[in-house]
Phi, psi and omega in degrees: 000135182280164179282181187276314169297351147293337181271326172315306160292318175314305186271017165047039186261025192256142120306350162068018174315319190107358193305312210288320209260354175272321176290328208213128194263004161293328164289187165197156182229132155284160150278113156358184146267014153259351159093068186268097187266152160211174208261144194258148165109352197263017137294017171260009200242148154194191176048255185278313174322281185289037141282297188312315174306303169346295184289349209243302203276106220300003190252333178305054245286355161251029151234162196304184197267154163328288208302290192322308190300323151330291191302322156320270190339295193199068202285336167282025163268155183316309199228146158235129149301164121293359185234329196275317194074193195280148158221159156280331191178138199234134195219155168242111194234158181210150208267157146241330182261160187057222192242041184286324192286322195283270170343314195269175170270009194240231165309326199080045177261334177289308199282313193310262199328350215250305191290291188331295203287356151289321194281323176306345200061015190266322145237186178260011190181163197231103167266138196185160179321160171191190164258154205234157151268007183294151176310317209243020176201163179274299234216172126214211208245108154247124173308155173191124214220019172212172198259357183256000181241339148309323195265003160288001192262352177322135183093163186286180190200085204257074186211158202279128161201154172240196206239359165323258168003295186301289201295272210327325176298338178239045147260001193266331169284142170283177167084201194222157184257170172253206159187150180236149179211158160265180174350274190295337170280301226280349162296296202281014161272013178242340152283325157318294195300346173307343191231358189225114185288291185303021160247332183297315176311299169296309162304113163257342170225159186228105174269083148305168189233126184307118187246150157260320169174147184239203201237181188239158213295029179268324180311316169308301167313313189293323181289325151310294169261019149293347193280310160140003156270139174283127166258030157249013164295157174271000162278323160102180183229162169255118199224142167226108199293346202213117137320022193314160162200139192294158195115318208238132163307137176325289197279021177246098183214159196255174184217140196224128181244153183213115173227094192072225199271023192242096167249160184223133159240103152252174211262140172315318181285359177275326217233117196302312196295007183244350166290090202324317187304340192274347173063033212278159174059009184291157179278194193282315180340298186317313197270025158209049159252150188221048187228127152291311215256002189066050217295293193307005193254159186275339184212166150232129211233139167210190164260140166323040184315043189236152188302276169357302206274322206259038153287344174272071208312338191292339172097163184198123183289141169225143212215131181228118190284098185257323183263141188304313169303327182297306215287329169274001169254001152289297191312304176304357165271312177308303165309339161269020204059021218241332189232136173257100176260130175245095186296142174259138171240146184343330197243019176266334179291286177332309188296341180296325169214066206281332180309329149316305174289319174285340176278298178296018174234276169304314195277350170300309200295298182275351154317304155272018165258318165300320150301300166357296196282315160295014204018091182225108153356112192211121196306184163299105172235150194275005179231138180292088180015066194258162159252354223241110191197176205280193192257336180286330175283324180272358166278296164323320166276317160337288175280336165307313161306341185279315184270342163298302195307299227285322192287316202283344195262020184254155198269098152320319204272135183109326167262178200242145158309325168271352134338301191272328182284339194286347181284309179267013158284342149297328145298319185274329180278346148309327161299318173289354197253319219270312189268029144318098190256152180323163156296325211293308182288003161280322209266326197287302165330299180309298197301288177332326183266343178268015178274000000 
């Protein structure tokens, strides 16, 4: 019988965290041919070695669930959601001081909370996205141990990274860390520390970040060369996925690519390979997760996707508070004027990433109704096998699968941006004809926004 985390892999359910290579130091992780990390070497593991991975990977269906782990964590909180998970308290927050708001990309609260909890002295260290120097990735997972070197980690990063390295790497350091994840790392780091005490020592907070799905480093190439740059030059680019620019609305933001004295800023609503819906480079993983909020994290952070906020271009963060300390360490900024906190209620946060939320519940629901019926093999998800959504919705997740395998599974290197589309125009403009909303929902839209 296979283990569970072979069927994960097998069945091309890996996320690529890194949880497995953390456990067992025989692995490593690579990139796939879908640009990918995947752990290289674990058809050499058997017997206790993969039970053990088994507990760690966040795709596993023998480690416990968001809720039950939640529910360890931060079972004294005020409220629990089903979509929200458990919380104390929900906000719209935005920086006042320094260049934190201007710098992140949204509000600027996450790199601020990142800094608050260094200058506090409450950890030694910040682990968290950066830029690498490595050859062969844009970005990964880096210590940062100065408030200037926090503050270089600023903005979103929508590229693939895992977390082997970074933790195996602070077991040689004393003191204790923060760490920031989307969804699915911040489950397998609270499935590490369940099984590994000296990292459980060191982590002491889990920041998450509100994910919809995240992509594998082929997105980053495509956003190049829709730009009109080779990302197979051998100077290699630079990319900052998130722009601001005054004038533009928070959620009209730009993406700025660089390669030697050759920049490109383009506006995101310009460019076919920034339309989330089309799932163009997603990994697969993503469309069979059914955590928004970073349920396992002490705090979460995503934007304020609401009509109110997103007139401001500088951006405004919405934040589900879980841990107590964070929360008196907001409030007490807040109160000194260093924060703007605004409460929020459950269903402005939902409406904030409700497109998120309808792919990983409802379209999740048919997704695994759809494996049901072929009987195919799928982890353990907290939402249950339905059929039952309209025929326009299930033609629509139909095709977003069709166009994620076919868009993730083309060899960039070597097309041409008009190259890749002549490949997905057929996909893609059916996707346009199918979410084309009616007159009755234009006329709705209209009435809403003069409202």
């Amino acid at each position: 019988m296979k283990s569970n985390i072979s069927e994960v892999i097998d069945n091309n359910y890996c996320v690529g965290c890194g949880a497995c290579s953390v456990v067992n130091n025989k692995l490593s992780m690579i990139f796939d041919n879908e640009g990918k990390y995947i752990p290289a070497d674990i058809n050499n593991l058997e017997g206790a070695e993969l039970e053990k991975l088994d507990l760690v990977c966040p795709f596993s269906s023998k480690t416990k669930n968001e809720t039950v782990l939640s529910e360890e964590l931060f079972r004294n909180n005020k409220h629990f959601d089903s979509d929200l998970g458990h919380y104390e308290a929900l906000f719209a927050s935005s920086v006042n001081e320094k260049e934190y708001r201007i710098k992140g990309s949204s509000g600027g609260i996450g790199t601020w909370i990142l800094a608050e909890l260094k200058s506090k002295n409450l950890i030694d260290g910040v682990i968290h996205i950066k830029e690498s120097n490595k050859e062969n990735k844009l970005f990964e997972y880096g210590l940062s141990s100065s408030l200037d070197e926090i503050s270089k980690g600023a903005s979103s990063r929508y590229y693939p990274v895992e977390i082997s390295d970074i933790l195996n790497s602070i077991r040689d350091k004393q003191g204790t860390f923060v760490i920031t994840a989307i969804p699915c790392v911040a489950k397998a780091i609270r499935n590490i520390c369940r099984v590994d005490k000296e990292l459980n020592d060191k982590i002491k907070y889990i920041v998450g970040i509100f994910c919809g799905h995240m992509k594998s480093t082929k997105y980053a190439d495509l956003l190049a060369l829709e730009s009109g740059i080779n990302p197979y030059n051998e100077n290699g680019y630079n990319i900052n996925f998130r722009v601001k620019k005054k004038g533009h609305n928070s959620d009209d933001y730009f993406t700025k690519i660089q390669q030697d004295s050759n920049i490109k800023i383009t506006r995101n609503k310009d460019f076919i390979s920034t339309n989330w819906g089309l799932g163009l480079m997603k990994l697969k993983a993503c469309d069979y997760c059914d955590d928004v909020t970073a349920e396992t994290a002490d705090i979460t952070i995503g934007d304020a996707w609401l009509r109110k906020y997103t007139s401001d271009y500088r951006g405004t963060n919405v934040l589900v508070v879980r841990n107590q300390e964070l929360l008196q360490l907001l409030q007490n900024a807040r109160n000194e004027g260093r924060i703007e906190l605004e409460k929020l209620s459950r269903n402005d946060v939902y409406n904030s990433q409700a497109g998120g939320f309808r792919h990983k519940k409802e379209g999740l629901s048919y997704r695994l109704h759809l494996l049901e019926t072929d009987k195919k093999w799928y982890p353990i998800k907290r939402v249950s096998p339905s059929n039952k959504i309209s025929e326009k919705r299930k033609n629509v997740i139909n095709l977003r699968m069709k166009l994620q395998e076919k868009s993730i599974n083309q060899n960039l290197e070597g097309m041409s941006f008009d190259d890749f589309i002549s490949e997905m125009s057929l996909l893609i403009n059916e996707h346009k004809k199918l979410t084309k909303p009616s007159m009755i929902e234009q006329l709705k839209r209209v009435i809403k926004k003069v409202l």
